[in-house]
C-alpha positions as CSV (number, residue, x, y, z in Angstrom):
1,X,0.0,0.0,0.0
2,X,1.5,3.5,-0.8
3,X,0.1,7.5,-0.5
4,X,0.7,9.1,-3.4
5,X,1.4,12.6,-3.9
6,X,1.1,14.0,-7.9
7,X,1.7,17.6,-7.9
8,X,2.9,17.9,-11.4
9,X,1.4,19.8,-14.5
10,X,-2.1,19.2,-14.8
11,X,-3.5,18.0,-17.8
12,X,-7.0,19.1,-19.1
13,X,-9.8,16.4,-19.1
14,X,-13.5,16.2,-20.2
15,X,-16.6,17.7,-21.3
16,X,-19.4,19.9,-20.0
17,X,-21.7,18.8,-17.3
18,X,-25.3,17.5,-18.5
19,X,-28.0,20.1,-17.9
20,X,-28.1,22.3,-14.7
21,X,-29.6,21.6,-11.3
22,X,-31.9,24.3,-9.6
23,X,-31.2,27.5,-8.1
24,X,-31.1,26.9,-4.2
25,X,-34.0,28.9,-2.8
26,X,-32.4,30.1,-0.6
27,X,-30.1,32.5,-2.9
28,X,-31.2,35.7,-3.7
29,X,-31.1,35.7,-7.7
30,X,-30.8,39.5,-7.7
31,X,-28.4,40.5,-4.7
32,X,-24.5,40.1,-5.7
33,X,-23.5,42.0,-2.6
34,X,-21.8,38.5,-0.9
35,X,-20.9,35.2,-2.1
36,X,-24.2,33.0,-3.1
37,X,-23.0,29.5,-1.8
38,X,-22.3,30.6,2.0
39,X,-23.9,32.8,4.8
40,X,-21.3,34.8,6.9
41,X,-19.4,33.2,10.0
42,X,-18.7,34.9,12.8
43,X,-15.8,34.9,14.6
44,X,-11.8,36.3,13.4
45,X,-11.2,37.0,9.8
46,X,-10.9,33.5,7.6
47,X,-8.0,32.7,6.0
48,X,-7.3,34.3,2.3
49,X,-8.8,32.1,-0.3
50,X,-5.8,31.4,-2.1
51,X,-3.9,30.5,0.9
52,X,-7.3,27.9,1.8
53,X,-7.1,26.7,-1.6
54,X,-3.3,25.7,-1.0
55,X,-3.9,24.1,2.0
56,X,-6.8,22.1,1.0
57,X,-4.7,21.0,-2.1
58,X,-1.7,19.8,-0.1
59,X,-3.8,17.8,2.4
60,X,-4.8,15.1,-0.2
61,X,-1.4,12.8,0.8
62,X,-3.3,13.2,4.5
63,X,-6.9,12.1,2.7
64,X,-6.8,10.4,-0.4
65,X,-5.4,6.9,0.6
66,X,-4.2,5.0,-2.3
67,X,-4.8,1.3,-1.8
68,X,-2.3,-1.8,-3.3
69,X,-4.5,-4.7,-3.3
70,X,-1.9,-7.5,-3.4
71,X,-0.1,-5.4,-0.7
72,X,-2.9,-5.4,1.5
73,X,-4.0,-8.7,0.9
74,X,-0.8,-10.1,1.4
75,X,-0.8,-8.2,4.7
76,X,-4.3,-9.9,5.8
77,X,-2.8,-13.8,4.9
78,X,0.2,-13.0,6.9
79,X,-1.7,-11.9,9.9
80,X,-4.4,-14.3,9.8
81,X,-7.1,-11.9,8.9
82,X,-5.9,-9.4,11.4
83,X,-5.0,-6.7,9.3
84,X,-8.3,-6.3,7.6
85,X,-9.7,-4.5,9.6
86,X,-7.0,-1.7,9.2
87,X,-7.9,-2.2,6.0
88,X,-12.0,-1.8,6.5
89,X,-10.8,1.4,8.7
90,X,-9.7,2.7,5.8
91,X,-12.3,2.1,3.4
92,X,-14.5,4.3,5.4
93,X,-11.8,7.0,6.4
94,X,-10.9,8.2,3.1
95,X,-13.7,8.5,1.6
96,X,-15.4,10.3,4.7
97,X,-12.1,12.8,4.6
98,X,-12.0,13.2,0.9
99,X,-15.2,14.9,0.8
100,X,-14.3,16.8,3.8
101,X,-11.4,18.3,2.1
102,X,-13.4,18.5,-1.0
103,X,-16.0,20.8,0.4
104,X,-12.9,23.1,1.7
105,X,-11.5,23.0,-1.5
106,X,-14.3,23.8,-3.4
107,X,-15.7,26.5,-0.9
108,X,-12.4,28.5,-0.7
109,X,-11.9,28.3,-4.6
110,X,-15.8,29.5,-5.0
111,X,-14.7,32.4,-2.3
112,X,-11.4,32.9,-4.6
113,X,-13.9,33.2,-7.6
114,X,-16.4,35.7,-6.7
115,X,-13.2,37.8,-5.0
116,X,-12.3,38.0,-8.5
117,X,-14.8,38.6,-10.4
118,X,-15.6,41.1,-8.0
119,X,-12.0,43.1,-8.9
120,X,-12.9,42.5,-12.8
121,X,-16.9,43.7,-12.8
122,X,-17.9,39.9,-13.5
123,X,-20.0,39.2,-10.7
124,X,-23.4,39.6,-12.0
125,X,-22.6,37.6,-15.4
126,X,-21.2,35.0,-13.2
127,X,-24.0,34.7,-10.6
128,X,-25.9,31.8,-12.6
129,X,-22.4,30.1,-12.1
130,X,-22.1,30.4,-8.8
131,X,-26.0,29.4,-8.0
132,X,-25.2,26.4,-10.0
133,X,-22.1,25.9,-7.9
134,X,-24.2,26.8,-4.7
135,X,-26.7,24.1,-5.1
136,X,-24.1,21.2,-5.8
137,X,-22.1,22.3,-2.5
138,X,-25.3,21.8,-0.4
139,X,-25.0,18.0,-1.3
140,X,-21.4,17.9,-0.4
141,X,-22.1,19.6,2.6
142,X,-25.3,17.4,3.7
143,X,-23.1,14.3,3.2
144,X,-19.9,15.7,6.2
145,X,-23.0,14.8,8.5
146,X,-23.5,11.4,7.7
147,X,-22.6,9.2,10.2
148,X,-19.0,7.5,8.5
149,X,-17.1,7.0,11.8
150,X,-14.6,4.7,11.2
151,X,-13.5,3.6,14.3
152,X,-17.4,2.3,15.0
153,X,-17.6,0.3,11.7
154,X,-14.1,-1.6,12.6
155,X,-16.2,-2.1,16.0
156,X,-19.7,-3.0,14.5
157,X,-17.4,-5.5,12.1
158,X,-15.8,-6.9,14.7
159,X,-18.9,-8.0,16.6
160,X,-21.0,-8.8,13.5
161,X,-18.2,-9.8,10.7
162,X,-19.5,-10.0,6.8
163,X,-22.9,-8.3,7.6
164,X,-21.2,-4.9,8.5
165,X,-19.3,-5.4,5.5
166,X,-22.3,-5.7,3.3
167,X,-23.6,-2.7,4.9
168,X,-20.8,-0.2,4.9
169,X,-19.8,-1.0,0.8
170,X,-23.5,-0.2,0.0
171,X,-23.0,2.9,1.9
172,X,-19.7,3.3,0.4
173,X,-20.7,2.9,-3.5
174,X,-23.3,5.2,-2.4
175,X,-21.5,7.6,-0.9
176,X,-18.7,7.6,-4.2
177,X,-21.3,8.0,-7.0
178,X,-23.6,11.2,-4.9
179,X,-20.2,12.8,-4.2
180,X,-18.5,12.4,-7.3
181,X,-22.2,13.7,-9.5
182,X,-22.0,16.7,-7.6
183,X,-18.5,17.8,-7.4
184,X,-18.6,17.1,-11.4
185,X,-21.2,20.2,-11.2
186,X,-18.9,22.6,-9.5
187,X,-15.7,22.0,-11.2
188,X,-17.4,22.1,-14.7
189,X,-18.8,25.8,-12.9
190,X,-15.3,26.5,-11.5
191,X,-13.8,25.7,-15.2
192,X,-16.2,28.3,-16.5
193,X,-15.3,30.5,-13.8
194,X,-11.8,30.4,-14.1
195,X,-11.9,30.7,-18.1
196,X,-13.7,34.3,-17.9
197,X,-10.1,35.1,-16.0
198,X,-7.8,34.3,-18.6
199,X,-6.8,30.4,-16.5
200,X,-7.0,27.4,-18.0
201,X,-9.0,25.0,-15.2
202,X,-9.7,21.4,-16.4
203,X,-13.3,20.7,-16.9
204,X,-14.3,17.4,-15.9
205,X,-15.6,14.2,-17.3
206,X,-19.1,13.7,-17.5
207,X,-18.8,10.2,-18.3
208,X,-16.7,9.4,-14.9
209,X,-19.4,9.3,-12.9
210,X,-20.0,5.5,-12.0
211,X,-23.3,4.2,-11.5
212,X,-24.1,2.1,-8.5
213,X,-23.2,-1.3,-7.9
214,X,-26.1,-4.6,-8.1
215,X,-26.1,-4.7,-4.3
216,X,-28.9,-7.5,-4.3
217,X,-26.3,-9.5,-6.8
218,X,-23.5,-9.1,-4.7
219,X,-24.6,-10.2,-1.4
220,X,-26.2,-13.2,-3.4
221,X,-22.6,-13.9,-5.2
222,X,-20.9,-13.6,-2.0
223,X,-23.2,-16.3,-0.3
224,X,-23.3,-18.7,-2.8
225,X,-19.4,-18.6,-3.3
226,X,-18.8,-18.8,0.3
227,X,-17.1,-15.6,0.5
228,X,-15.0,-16.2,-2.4
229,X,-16.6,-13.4,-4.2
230,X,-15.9,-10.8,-1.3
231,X,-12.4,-10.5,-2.6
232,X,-13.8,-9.5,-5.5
233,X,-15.5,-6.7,-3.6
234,X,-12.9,-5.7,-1.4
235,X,-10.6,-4.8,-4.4
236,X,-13.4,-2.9,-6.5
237,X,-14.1,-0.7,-3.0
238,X,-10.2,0.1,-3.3
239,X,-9.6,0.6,-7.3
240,X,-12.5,2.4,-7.9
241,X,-11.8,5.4,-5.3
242,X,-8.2,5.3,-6.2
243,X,-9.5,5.8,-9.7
244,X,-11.2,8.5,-8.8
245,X,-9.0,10.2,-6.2
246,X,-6.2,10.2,-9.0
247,X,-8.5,12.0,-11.2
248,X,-9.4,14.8,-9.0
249,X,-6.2,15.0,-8.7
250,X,-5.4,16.7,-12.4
251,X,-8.4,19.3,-12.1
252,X,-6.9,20.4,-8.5
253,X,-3.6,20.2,-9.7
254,X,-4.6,22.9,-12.5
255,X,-7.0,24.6,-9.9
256,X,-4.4,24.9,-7.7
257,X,-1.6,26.9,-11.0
258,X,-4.8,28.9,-12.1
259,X,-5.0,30.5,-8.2
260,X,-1.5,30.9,-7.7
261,X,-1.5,33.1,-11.4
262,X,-4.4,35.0,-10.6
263,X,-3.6,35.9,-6.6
């Protein structure tokens, strides 16, 4: 098993987003006095955008663990089964952490955005962009509070082996295809954004987006193979998000030069 770290040139990748989701209600389509995808905090003056957007970008070797499946099952036959449940740990923590550092990303690159357009007179032909953005960030945002806690499913598994499994991969796949449709919306808005101020931002892929798996099918598969076929799902819950992880990585990677040009 390895973290990997790509900080290199980004490359571009995809096509525009399919159709457009609604306005959130609870934007106000004529005001552009503040920014349309958050209320203000109190409390001490945030941290500059760009500096947000930096952080958030460098904290992906801490969030986006990269899984070797031989290594890991090699690790769980040498330790008599032992070490899968380090490995179920981190099923659940990275994808709970990705979003979380998702939603920063997004939010303080959004915050970036409207800063700019603000210093350029671009805010009101940009508002539709940022409503569009607004309303995909409320799913991110709704999904921080679902209850992922890692150390409890490692618990729950121990106690109830195989049945927890089941469980926490359907919430997984779950989890994977909501997060990844949304964020699609707001970097396809943040590569519109970005274009208006001279920065190339890759767009994504509207064709990533996976659909979900035949939970009913699995479950049966692993039964009647007598667990055979849970290998089988236990590498697809690690290559898939490494798949994905990796390829949020070249539209943050670009995000990332297109803030540092502009700040």
């Amino acid at each position: 098993m390895a973290d990997d770290e790509q900080e290199g040139e980004p490359t571009p990748a995809g096509g525009p987003a399919q159709g457009e989701p609604p306005l959130p209600p609870q934007y106000p389509p004529q005001s552009i006095a503040g920014p349309p995808w958050a209320s203000p905090m109190p409390g001490p003056p945030p941290m500059p955008a760009a500096d947000r957007v930096h952080a958030a970008w460098q904290r992906r070797v801490e969030t986006d663990y990269i899984f070797d499946y031989w290594t890991a099952l090699g690790w769980t036959v040498l330790t008599l089964g032992i070490y899968s449940f380090y490995v179920f740990y981190q099923l659940v923590r990275r994808l709970r952490d990705h979003n979380e550092r998702r939603v920063e990303l997004f939010d303080a690159a959004l915050a970036f955005a409207w800063e700019e357009a603000g210093r350029r007179g671009l805010q009101a032909e940009l508002t539709p962009s940022f409503q569009r953005a607004s309303a995909h960030m409320d799913v991110l945002r709704r999904m921080t509070r679902d209850f992922r806690d890692p150390v409890i499913f490692v618990v729950l598994a121990v106690v109830a082996r195989g049945i927890v499994e089941f469980i926490a991969f359907i919430l997984l796949d779950q989890d994977l295809v909501k997060h990844d449709r949304s964020e699609v919306g707001v970097e396809y808005e943040l590569a519109v954004m970005f274009g208006r101020f001279g920065q190339t931002v890759s767009a994504p892929d509207q064709a990533r987006v996976k659909g979900q798996n035949n939970y009913v099918g699995r479950i049966v598969a692993t039964v009647f193979s007598l667990g055979i076929y849970l290998f089988w799902w236990y590498y697809d819950q690690m290559i898939v998000p490494n798949l994905h992880f990796q390829t949020n990585w070249v539209q943050e990677d670009s995000l990332a030069v297109a803030v540092h040009a502009l700040r």
